[in-house]
C-alpha positions in Angstrom: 128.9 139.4 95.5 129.2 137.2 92.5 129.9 137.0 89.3 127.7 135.5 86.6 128.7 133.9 83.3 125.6 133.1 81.0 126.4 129.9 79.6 123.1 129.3 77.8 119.6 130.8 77.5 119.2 134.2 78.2 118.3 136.3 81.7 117.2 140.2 82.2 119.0 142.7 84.5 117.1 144.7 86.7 118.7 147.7 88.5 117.7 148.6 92.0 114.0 148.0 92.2 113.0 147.9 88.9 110.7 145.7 87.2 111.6 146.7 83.6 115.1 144.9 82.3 118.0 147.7 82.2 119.9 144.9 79.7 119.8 141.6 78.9 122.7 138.6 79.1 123.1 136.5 76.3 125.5 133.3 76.4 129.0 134.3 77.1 128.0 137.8 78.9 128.2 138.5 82.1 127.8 140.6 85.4 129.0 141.5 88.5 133.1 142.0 87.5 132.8 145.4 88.6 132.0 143.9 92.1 135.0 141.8 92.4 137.2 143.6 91.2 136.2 146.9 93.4 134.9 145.1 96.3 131.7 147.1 95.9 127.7 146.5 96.0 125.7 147.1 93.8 121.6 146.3 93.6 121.8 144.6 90.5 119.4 141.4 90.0 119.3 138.7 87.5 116.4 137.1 86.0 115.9 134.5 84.1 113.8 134.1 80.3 114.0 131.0 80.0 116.0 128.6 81.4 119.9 129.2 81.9 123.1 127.7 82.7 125.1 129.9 84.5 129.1 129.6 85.9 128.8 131.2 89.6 131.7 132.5 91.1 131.3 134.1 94.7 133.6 136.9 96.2 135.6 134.2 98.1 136.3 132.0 95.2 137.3 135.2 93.2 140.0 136.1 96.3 141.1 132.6 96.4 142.1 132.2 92.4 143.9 136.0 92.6 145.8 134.9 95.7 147.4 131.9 94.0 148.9 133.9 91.6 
């Protein structure tokens, strides 16, 4: 689980197996909050346009920041 924060360019979100974007992220969106926050999974993808800077923050690092406070 992580979550993604679009720093630049822009990337589609595909749900499941889906080929077709659901959404896309422009810079300063993001996706996967839900995840961290819940500790669930979902089958959510992310791909690219063109190309992106991203901030990646995995499950782990999420626990360690909220655990320090």
């Amino acid at each position: 689980m992580y979550l993604i924060i679009l720093k630049s360019g822009k990337a589609d979100v595909l749900l499941g197996n889906e080929t077709e974007p659901a959404s896309v992220l422009f810079p300063g969106e993001y996706i996967g909050d839900y995840q961290l926050l819940f500790d669930t999974i979902h089958h959510v993808s992310v791909r690219s346009q063109e190309f992106v800077e991203a901030l990646v923050l995995s499950f782990n690092q999420f626990k360690n920041i909220i655990d320090l406070n």
